[in-house]
Backbone as JSON Lines, residues from 0, in Angstrom:
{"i":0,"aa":"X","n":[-20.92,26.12,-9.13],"ca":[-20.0,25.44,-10.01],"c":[-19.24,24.35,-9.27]}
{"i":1,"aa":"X","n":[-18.46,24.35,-8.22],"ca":[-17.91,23.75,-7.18],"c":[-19.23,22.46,-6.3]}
{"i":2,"aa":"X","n":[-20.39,22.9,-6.3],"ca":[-21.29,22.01,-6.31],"c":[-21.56,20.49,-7.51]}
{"i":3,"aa":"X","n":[-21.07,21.36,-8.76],"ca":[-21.61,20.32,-10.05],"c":[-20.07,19.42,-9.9]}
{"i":4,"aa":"X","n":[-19.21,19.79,-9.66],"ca":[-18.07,19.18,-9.62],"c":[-17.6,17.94,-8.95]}
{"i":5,"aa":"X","n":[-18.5,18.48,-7.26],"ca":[-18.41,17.12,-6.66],"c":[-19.36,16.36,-6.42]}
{"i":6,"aa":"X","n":[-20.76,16.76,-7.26],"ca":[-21.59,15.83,-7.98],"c":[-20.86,14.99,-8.8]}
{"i":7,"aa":"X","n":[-19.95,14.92,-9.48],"ca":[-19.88,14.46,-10.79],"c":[-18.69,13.72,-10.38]}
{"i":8,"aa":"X","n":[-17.79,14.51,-9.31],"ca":[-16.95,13.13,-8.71],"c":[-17.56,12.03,-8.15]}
{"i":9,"aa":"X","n":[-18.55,12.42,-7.35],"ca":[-19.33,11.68,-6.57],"c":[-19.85,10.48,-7.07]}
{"i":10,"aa":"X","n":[-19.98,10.47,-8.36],"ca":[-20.63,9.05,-9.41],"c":[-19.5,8.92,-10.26]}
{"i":11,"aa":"X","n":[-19.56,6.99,-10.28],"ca":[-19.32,6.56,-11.45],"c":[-19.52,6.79,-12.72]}
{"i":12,"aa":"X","n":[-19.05,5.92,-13.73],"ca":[-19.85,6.21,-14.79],"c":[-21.05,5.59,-14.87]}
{"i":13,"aa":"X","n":[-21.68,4.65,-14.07],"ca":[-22.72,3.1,-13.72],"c":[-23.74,4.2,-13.21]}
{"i":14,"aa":"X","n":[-23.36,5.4,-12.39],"ca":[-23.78,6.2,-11.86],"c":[-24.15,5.72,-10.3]}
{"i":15,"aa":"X","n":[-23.32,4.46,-9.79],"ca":[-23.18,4.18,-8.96],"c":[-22.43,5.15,-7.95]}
{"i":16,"aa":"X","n":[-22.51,5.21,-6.29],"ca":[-21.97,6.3,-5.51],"c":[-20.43,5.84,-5.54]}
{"i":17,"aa":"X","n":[-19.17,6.18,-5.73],"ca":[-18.25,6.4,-5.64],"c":[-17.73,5.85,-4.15]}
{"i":18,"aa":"X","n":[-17.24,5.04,-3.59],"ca":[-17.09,4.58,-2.51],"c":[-15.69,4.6,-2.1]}
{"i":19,"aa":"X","n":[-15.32,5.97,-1.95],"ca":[-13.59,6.52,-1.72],"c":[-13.54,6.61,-0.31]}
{"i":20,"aa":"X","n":[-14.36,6.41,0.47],"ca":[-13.51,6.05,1.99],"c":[-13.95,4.54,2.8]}
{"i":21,"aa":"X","n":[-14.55,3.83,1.6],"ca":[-14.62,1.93,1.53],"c":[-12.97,1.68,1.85]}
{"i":22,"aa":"X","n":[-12.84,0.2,1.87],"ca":[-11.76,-0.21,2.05],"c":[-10.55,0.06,0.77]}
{"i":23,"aa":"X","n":[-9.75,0.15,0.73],"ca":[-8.3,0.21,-0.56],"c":[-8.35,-1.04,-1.23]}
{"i":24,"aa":"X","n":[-8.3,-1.67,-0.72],"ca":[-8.13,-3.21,-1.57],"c":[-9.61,-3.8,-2.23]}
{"i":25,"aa":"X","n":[-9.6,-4.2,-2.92],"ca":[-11.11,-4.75,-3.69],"c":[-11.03,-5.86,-3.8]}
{"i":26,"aa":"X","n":[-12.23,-6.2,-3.4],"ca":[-12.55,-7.72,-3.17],"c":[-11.96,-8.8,-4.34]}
{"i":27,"aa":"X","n":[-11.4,-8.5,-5.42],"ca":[-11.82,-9.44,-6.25],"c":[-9.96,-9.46,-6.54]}
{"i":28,"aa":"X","n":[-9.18,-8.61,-6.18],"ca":[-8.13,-8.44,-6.03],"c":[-7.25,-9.29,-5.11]}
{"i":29,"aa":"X","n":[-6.1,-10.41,-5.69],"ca":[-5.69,-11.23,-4.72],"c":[-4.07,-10.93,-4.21]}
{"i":30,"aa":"X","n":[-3.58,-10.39,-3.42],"ca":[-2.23,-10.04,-2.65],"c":[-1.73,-11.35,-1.9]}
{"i":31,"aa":"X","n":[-1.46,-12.3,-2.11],"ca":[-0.04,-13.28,-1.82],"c":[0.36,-12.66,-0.83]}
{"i":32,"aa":"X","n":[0.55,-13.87,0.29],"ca":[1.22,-13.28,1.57],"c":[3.01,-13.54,0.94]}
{"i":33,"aa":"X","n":[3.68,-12.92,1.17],"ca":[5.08,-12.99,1.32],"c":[5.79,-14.05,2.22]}
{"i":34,"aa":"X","n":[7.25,-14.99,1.43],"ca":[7.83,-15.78,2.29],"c":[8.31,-14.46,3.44]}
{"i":35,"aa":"X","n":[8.39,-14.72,4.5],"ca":[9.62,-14.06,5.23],"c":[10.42,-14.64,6.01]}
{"i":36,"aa":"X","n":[11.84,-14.06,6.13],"ca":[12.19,-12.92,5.35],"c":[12.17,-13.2,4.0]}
{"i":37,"aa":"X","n":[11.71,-12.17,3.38],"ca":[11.97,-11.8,1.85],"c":[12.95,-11.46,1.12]}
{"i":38,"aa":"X","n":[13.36,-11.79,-0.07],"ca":[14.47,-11.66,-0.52],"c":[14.05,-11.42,-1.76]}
{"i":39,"aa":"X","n":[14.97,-9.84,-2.53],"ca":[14.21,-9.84,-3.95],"c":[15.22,-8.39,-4.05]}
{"i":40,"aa":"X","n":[15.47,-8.53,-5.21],"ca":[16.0,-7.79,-6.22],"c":[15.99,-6.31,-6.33]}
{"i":41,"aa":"X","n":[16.57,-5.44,-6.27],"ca":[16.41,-4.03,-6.08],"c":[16.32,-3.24,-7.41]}
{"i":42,"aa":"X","n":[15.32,-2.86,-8.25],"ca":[15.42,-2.39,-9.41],"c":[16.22,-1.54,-9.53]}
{"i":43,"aa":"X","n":[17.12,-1.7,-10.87],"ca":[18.33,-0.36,-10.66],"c":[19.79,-0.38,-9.73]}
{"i":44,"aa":"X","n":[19.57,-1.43,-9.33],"ca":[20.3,-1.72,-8.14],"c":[20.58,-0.42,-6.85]}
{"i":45,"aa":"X","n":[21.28,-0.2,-5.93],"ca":[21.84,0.4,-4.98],"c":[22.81,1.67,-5.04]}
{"i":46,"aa":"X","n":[22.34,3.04,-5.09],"ca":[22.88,3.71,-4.98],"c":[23.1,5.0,-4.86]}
{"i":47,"aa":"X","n":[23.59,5.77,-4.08],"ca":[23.67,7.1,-3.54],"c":[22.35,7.75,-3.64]}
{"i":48,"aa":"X","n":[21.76,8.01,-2.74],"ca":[20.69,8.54,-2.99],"c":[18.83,7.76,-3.24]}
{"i":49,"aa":"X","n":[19.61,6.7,-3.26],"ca":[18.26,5.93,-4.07],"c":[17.65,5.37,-2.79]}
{"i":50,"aa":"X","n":[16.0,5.34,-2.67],"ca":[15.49,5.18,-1.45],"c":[14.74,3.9,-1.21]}
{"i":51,"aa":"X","n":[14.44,3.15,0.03],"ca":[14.32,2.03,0.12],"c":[13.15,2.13,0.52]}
{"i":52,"aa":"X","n":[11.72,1.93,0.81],"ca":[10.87,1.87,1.67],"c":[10.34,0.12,2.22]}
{"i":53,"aa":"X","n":[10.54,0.17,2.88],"ca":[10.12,-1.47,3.4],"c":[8.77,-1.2,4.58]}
{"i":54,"aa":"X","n":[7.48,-2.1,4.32],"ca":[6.5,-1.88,4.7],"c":[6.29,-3.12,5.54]}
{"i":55,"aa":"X","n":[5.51,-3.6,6.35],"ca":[5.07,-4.39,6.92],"c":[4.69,-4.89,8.52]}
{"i":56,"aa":"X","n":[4.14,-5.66,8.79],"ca":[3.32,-6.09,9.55],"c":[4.33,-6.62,10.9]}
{"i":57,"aa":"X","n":[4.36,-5.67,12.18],"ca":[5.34,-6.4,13.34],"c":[4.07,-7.63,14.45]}
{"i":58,"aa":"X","n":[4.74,-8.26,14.23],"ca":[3.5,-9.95,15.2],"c":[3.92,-8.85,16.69]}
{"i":59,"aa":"X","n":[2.38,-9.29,16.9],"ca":[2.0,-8.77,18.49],"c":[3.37,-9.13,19.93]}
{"i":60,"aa":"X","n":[3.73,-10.47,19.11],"ca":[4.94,-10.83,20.61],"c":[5.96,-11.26,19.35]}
{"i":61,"aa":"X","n":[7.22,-10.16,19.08],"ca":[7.97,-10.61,18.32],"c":[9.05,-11.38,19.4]}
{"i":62,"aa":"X","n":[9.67,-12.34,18.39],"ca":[10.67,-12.89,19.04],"c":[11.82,-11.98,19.42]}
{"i":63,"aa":"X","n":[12.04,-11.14,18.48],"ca":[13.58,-10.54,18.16],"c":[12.97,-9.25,17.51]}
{"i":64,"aa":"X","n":[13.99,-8.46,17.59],"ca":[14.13,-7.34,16.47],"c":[15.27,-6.58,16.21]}
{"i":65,"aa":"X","n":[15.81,-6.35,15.1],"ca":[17.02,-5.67,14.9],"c":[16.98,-4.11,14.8]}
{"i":66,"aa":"X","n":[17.36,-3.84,16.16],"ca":[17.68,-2.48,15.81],"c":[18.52,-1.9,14.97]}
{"i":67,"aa":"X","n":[19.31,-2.26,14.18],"ca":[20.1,-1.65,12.99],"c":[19.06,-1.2,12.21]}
{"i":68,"aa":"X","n":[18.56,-1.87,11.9],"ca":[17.49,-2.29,10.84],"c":[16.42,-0.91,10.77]}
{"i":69,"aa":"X","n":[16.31,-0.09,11.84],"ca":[15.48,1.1,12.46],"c":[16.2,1.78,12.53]}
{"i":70,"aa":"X","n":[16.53,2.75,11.34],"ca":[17.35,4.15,10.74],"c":[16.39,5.23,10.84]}
């Protein structure tokens, strides 16, 4: 039973193979590099409790970095 299951994950509906450890992003999909620094709006605004996650890319020889900034 556990066999037919991950047969059936295993294909599309095309019945093409399912390619879940390919890359995340798809080719045809376009992501805009960001000005930085970035500046933008906090949905909901700021408050008690509410969590921030900030993601991104540190250059091999940074100029600077703010340790505040690293909580």
């Amino acid at each position: 039973m556990a066999g037919s299951v991950a047969k059936r994950d295993a294909l599309v509906k095309d019945g093409h193979l399912n390619n879940s450890l390919g890359s995340p992003v798809q080719a045809d999909v376009y992501f805009p590099r960001l000005i930085v620094p970035f500046c933008g709006h906090i949905k909901g605004g700021m408050r008690p409790g509410k969590k921030v996650l900030v993601m991104g890319m540190v250059d091999l020889n940074p100029e600077s970095i703010l340790k505040e900034a690293i909580v």
